[in-house]
Backbone as CSV, one residue per row, in Angstrom:
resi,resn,N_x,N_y,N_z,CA_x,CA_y,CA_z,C_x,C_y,C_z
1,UNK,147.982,103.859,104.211,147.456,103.834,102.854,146.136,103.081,102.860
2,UNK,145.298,103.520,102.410,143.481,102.677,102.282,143.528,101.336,101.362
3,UNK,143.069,100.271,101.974,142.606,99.610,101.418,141.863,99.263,100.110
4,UNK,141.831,99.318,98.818,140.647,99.365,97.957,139.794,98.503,98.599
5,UNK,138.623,98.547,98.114,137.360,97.706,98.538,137.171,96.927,97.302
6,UNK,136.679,96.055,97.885,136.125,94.925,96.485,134.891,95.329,95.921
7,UNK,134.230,95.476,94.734,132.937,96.060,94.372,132.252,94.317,94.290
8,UNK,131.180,94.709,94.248,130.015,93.633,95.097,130.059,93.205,93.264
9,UNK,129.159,92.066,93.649,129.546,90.921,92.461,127.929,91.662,91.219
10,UNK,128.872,91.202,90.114,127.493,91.851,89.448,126.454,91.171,88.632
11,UNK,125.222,91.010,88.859,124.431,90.393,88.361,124.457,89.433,87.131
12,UNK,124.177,88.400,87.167,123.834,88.517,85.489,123.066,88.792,84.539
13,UNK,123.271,89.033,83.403,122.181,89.990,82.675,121.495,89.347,81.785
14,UNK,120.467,89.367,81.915,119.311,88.285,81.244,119.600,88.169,79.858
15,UNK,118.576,87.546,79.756,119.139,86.705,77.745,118.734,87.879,76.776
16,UNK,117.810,88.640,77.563,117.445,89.697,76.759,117.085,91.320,77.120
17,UNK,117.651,92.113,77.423,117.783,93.230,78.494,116.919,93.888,77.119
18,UNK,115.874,94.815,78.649,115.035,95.478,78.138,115.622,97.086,77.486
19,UNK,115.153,97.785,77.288,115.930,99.208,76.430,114.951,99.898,77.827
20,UNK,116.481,100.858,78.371,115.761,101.567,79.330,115.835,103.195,79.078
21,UNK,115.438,103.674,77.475,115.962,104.857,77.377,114.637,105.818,77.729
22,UNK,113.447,104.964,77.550,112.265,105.867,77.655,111.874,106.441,78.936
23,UNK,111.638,107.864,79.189,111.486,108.677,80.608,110.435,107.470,81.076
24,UNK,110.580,107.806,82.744,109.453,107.192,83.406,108.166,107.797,83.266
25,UNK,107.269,107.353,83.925,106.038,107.938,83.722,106.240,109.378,85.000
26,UNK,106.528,108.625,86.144,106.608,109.732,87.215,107.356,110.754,87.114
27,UNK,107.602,111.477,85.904,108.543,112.222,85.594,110.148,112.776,85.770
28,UNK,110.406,111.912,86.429,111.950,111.508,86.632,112.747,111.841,85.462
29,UNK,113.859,112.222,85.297,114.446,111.822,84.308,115.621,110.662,84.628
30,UNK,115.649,110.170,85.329,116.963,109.047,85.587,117.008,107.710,85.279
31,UNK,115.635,107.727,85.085,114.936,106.482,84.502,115.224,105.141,85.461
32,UNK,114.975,105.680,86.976,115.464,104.565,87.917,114.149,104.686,88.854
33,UNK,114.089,103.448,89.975,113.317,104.074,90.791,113.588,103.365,92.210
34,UNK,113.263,102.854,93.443,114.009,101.837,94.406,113.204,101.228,95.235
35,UNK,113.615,100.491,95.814,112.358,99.594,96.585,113.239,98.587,97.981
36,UNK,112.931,98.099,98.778,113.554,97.724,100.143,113.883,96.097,99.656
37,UNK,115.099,95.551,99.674,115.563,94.231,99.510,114.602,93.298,100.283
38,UNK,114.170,92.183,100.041,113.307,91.119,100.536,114.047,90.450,101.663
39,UNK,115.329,90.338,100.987,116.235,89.713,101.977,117.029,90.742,102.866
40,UNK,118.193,91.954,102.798,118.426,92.521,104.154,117.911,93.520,104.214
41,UNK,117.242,94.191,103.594,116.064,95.362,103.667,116.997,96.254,103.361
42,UNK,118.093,96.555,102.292,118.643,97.754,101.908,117.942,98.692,101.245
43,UNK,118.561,99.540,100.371,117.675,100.423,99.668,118.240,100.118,98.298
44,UNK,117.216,99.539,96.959,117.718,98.694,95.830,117.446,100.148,95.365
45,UNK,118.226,100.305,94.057,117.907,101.590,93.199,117.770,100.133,91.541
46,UNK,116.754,100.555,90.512,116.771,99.301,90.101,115.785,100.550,88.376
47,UNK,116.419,99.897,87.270,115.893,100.652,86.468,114.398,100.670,85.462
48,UNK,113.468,101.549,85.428,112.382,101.492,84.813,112.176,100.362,84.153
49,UNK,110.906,99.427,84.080,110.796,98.512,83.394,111.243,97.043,84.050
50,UNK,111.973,97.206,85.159,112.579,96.020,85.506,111.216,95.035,86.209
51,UNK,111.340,93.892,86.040,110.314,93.043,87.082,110.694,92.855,88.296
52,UNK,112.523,92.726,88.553,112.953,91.965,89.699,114.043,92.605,90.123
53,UNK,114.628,92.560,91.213,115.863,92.866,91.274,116.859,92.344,92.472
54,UNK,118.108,91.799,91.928,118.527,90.886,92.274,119.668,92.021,93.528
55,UNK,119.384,91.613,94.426,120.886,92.561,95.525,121.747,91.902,95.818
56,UNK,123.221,92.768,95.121,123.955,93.319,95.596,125.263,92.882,96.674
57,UNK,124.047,92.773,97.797,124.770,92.558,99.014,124.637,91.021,99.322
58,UNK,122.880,90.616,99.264,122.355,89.463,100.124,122.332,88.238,98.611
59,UNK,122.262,88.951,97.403,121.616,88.172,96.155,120.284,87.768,96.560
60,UNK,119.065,88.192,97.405,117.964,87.845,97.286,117.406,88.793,95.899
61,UNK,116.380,88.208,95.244,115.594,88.364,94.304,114.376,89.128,95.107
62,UNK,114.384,90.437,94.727,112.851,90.904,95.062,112.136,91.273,93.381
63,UNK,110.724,90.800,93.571,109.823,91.333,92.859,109.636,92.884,92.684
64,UNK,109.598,93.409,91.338,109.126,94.817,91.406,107.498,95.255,91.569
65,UNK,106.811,95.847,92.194,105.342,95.996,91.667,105.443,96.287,90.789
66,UNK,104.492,95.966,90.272,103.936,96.553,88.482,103.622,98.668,88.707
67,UNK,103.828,98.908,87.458,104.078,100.183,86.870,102.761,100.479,87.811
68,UNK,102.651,102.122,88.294,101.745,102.674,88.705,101.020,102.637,89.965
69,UNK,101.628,101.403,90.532,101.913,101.161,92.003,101.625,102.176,93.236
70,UNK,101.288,102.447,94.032,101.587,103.665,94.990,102.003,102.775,96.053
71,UNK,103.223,102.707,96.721,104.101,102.408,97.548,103.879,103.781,98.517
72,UNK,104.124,102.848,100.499,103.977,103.814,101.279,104.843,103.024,102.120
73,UNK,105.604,103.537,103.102,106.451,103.109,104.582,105.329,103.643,105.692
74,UNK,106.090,102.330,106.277,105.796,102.677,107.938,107.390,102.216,108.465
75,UNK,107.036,101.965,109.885,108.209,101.614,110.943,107.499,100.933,111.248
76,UNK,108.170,99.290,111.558,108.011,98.437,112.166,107.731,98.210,113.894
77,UNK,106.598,98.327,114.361,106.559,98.856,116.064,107.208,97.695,116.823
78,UNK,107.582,96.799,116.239,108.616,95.093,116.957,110.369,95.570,116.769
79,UNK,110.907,95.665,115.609,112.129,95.990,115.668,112.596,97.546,114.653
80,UNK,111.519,98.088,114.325,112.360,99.710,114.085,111.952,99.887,112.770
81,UNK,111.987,98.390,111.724,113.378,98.310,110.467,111.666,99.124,109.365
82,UNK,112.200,99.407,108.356,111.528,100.783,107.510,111.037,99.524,106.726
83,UNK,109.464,99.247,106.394,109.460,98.567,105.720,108.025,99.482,104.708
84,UNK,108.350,98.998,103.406,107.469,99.137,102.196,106.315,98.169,102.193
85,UNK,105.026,98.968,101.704,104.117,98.341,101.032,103.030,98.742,100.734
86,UNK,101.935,98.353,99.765,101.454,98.796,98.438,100.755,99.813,99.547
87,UNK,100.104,100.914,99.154,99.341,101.902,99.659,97.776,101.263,99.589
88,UNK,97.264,101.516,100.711,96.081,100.750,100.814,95.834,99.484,101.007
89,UNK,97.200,99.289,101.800,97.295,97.963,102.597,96.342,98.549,104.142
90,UNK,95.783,97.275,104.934,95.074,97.629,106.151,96.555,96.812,106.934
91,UNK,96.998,95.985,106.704,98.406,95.718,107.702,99.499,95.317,106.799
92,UNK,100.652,94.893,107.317,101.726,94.893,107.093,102.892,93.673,108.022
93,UNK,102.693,92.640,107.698,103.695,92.329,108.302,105.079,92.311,108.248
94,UNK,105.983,92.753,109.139,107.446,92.087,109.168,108.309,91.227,108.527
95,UNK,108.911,91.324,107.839,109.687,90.082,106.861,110.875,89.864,108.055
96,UNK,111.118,90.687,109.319,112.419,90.424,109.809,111.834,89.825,111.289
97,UNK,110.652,90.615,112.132,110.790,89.984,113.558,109.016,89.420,113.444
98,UNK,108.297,89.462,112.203,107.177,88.955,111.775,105.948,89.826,112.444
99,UNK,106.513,90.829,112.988,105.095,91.282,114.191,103.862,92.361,112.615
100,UNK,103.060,92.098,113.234,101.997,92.342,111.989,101.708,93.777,112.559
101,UNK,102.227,95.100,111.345,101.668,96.479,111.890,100.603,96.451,111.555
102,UNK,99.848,97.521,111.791,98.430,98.158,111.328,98.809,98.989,110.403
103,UNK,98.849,99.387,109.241,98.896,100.425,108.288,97.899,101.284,108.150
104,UNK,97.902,102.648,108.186,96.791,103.598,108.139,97.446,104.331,107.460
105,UNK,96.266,105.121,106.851,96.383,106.569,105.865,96.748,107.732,107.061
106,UNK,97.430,108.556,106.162,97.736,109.553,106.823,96.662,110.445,107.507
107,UNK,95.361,110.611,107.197,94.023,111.269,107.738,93.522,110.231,108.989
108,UNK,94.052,109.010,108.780,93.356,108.139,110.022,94.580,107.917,111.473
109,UNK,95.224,109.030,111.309,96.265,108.894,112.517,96.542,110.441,113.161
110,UNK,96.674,110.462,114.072,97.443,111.574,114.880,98.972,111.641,115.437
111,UNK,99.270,112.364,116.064,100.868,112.472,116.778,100.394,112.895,118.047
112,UNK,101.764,112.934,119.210,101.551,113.355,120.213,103.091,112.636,121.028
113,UNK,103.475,113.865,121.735,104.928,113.215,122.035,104.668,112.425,123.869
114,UNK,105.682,111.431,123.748,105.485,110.717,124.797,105.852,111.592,126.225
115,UNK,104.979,111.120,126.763,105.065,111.637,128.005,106.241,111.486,129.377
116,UNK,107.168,110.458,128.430,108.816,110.234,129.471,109.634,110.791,128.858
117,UNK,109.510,110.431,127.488,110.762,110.516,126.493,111.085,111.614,125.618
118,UNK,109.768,112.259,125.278,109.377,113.215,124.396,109.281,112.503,122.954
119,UNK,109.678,111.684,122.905,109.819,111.137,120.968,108.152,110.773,120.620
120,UNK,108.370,111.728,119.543,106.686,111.569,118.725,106.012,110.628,118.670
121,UNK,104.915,110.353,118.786,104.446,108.906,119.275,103.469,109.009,117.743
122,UNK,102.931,108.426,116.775,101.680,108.400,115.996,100.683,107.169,116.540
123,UNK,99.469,107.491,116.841,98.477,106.627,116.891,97.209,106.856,116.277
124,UNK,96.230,105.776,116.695,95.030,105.815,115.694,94.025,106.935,116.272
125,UNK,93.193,107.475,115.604,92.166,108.833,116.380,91.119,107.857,117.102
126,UNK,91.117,108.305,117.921,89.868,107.895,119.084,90.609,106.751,120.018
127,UNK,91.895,106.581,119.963,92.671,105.863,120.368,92.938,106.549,122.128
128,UNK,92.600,105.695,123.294,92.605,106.727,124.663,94.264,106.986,125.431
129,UNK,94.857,106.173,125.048,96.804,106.071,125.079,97.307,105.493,123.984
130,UNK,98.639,105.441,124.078,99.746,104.965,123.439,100.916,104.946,123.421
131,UNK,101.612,103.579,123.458,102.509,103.188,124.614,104.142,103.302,123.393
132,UNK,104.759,104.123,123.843,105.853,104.743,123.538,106.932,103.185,123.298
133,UNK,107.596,103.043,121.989,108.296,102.142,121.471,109.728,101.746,121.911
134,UNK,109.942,103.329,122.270,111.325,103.046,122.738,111.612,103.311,124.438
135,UNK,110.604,103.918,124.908,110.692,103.642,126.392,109.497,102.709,127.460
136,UNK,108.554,102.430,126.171,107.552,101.599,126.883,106.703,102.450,127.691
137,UNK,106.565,103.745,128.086,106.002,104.589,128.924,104.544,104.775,128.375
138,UNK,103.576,104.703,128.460,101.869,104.719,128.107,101.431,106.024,128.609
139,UNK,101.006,106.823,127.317,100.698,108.500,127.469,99.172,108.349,126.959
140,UNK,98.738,108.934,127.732,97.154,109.362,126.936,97.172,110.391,126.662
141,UNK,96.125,109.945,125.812,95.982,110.935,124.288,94.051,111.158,124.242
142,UNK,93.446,112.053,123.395,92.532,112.053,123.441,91.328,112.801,124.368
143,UNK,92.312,113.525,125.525,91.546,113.699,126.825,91.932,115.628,127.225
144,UNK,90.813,116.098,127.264,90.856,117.601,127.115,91.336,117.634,128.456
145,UNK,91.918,119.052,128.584,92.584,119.402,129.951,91.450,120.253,130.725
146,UNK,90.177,120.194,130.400,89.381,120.103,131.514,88.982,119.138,131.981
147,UNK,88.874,117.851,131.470,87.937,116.936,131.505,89.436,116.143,132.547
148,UNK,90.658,116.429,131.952,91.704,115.901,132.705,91.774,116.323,134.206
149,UNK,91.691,117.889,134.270,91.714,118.551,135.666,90.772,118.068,136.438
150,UNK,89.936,117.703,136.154,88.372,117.591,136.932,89.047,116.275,137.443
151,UNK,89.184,114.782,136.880,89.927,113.452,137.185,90.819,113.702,137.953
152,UNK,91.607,114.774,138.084,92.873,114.775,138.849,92.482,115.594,140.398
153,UNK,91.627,116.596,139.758,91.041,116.509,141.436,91.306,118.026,141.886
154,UNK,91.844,119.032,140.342,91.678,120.189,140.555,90.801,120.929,140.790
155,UNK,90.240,122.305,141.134,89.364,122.918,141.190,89.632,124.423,140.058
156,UNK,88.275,124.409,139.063,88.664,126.053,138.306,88.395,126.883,139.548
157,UNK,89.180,128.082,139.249,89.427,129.172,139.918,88.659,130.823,139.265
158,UNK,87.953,130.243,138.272,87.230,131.136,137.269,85.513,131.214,138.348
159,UNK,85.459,132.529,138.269,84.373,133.156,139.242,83.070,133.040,138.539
């Protein structure tokens, strides 16, 4: 027979709760929206209008950005973990293993799969390698396969 589970403890509700009936702006109708816990980095679902939001799991207090915000992820290249922040950030540090990413726009990066592992690698353009996260293996990138053949010591065969 299953266990019930205990439901997680529930907030308390301020002296004066805001009215959350009005649609969002981003056209949602659920009138919710979510953002990554400060403290264990879950995924908060937290409703229009709110400033803060208290989790759940850890009870850390995260700040909401203010309305109109553009929020973007990366992956943390030190330990994995998915972290948020404002769009048009130039870095990003870690709240968990502190290592400081580089944040770039999507036009200022490329892909290219690693050369041990195969797993997609993203790096910066004009960037000459890039050293694979989960096997450590260093693939270059950037380098035409003539300009490669010639370095390696092939000869064209074109008359």
């Amino acid at each position: 027979m299953p266990v019930p589970l205990a439901p997680y403890p529930t907030p308390p509700a301020p002296a004066l709760a805001p009215s959350y009936n009005t649609p969002p702006a981003n056209g949602s109708t659920s009138g919710q929206s979510q953002l990554v816990c400060s403290g264990c980095r879950n995924l908060l679902m937290y409703p229009v209008g709110a400033t803060s939001v208290c989790c759940a799991v850890c009870n850390a207090v995260t700040a909401v950005p203010p309305p109109g915000t553009e929020m973007a992820q990366l992956v943390c290249g030190g330990c994995h973990t998915l972290l948020m922040y404002i769009r048009g950030a130039t870095s990003v540090q870690c709240s968990c293993c502190h290592t400081v990413n580089l944040a770039l726009e999507a036009n200022q990066v490329a892909h290219v799969n690693c050369g041990n592992c195969m797993m997609l690698l993203m790096y910066q353009y004009g960037a000459r390698s890039v050293k694979c996260a989960v096997c450590n293996f260093v693939t270059s990138v950037g380098v035409s396969s003539l300009s490669l053949s010639k370095k390696i010591g092939f000869k064209s065969v074109a008359n």
